[in-house]
Structures are given as C-alpha cells and as structure tokens.
C-alpha positions in Angstrom: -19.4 80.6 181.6 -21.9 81.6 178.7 -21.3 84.0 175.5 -24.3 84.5 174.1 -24.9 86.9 170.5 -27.9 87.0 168.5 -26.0 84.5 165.5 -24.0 82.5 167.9 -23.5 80.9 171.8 -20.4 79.6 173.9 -21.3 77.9 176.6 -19.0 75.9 179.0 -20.8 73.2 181.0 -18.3 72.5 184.2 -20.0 69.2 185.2 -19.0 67.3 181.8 -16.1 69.6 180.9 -17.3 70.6 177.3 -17.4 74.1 175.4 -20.4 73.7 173.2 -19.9 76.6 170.2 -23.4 77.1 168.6 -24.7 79.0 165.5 -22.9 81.2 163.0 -19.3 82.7 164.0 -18.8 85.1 161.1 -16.3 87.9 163.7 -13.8 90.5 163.0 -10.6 89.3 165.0 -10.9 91.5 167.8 -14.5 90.6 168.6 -12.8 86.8 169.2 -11.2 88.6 172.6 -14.2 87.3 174.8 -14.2 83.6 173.1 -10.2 83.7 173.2 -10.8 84.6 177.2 -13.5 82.1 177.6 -11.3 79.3 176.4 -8.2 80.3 178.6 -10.0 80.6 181.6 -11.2 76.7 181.0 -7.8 75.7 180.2 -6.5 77.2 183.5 -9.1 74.8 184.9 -7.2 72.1 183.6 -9.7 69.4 183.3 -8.1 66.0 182.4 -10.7 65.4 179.2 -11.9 68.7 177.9 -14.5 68.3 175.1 -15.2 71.1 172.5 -18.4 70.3 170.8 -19.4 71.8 167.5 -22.2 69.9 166.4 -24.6 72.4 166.4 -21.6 75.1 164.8 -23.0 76.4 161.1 -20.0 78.6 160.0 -16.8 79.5 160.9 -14.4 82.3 159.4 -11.3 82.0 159.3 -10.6 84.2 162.1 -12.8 81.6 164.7 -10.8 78.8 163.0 -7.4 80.6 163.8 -9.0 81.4 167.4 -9.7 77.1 167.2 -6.1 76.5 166.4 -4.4 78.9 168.8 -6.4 77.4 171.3 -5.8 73.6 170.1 -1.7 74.8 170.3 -2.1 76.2 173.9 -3.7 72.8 175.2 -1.2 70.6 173.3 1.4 72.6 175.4 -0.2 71.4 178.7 0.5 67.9 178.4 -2.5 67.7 181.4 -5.1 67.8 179.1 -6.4 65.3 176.6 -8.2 67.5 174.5 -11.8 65.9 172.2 -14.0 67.5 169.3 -17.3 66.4 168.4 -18.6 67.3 164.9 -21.3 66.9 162.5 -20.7 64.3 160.1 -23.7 66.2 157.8 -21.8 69.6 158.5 -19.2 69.5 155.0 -17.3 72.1 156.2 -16.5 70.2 159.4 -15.1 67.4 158.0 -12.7 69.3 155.5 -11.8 71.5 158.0 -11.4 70.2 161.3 -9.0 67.1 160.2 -6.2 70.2 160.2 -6.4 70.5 164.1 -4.8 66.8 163.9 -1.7 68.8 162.5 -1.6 70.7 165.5 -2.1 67.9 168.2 -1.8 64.9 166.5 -3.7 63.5 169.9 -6.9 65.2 169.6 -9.5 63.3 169.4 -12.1 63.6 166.5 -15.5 62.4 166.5 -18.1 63.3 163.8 -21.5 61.8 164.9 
C-alpha cells in the first residue's frame, strides 16, 4: 500500500509491519481521507507489533497530527496490537510533539534514534 504526492509518501511495508510517513504533510482535512483509509485497512490486518516510522517526516499540521491521534485511539481500542513509533531525535518538532500520543495509549512505544 503506497501514497505517494509530490511533498510527501505513505508507504506500508507488510513484511516488517511498519507505515513509513515521509516528507512534508501540510493537507486540508479532507485530503487526510486516503491516509485515514490507508491506516484502517493496516489495522484491520491486525499485526501483533505495528511500527509507524517518522524518521524521515519534516512537518506535520495539525490536521495529520489529529489523523495521528485518531489513529493512535483506534489501535489502543484493539487491545491486539502493540503499537511503536520511531522518530528523529534531531527532528524538534518530534520530540515536543509526539510525547502527547503517550496520553492517548500510555503503551505506545516511543523511540527517537
């Protein structure tokens, strides 16, 4: 499954489990729809470690973040899924901002690198 723009790419890689979000998500809320499907098809998958990695992720608005956190709260509802992000430890925003998903599923696992 692969979403690619010219600022941005969502790709999901099957074989390792991991949505890898790439390059600059700056979206109106209703162009999050195909994202937002992207990620619900991968949770009906229902893989028991599912890794979202936004290393390589320059911006987010707040609408991708709210599209994050919906999508945090869905797989915290599972109770199947143990869910993992991996961040940039020289990304600022990332470590402000990605601590809040804790809120949400005080489980997730966080890992800057």
């Amino acid at each position: 499954m692969t979403i690619k723009d010219d600022n941005y790419s969502i790709d999901y890689d099957a074989a390792t489990a991991t949505v890898y979000l790439r390059g600059v998500l700056r979206l109106n809320p209703e162009e999050y729809v195909p994202i937002v499907q992207l990620l619900e098809q991968v949770i009906t998958l229902e893989p028991p470690l599912l890794t979202i990695n936004l290393r390589e992720l320059d911006f987010l608005n707040s609408s991708g973040f709210t599209t994050l956190a919906r999508f945090v709260t869905k797989v915290n509802t599972k109770k199947t899924i143990q869910l993992q992000m991996q961040a940039s430890s020289q990304n600022p925003w990332h470590q402000k901002s990605l601590n809040n998903f804790k809120r949400l599923m005080p489980q997730l696992q966080l890992e800057f690198i």
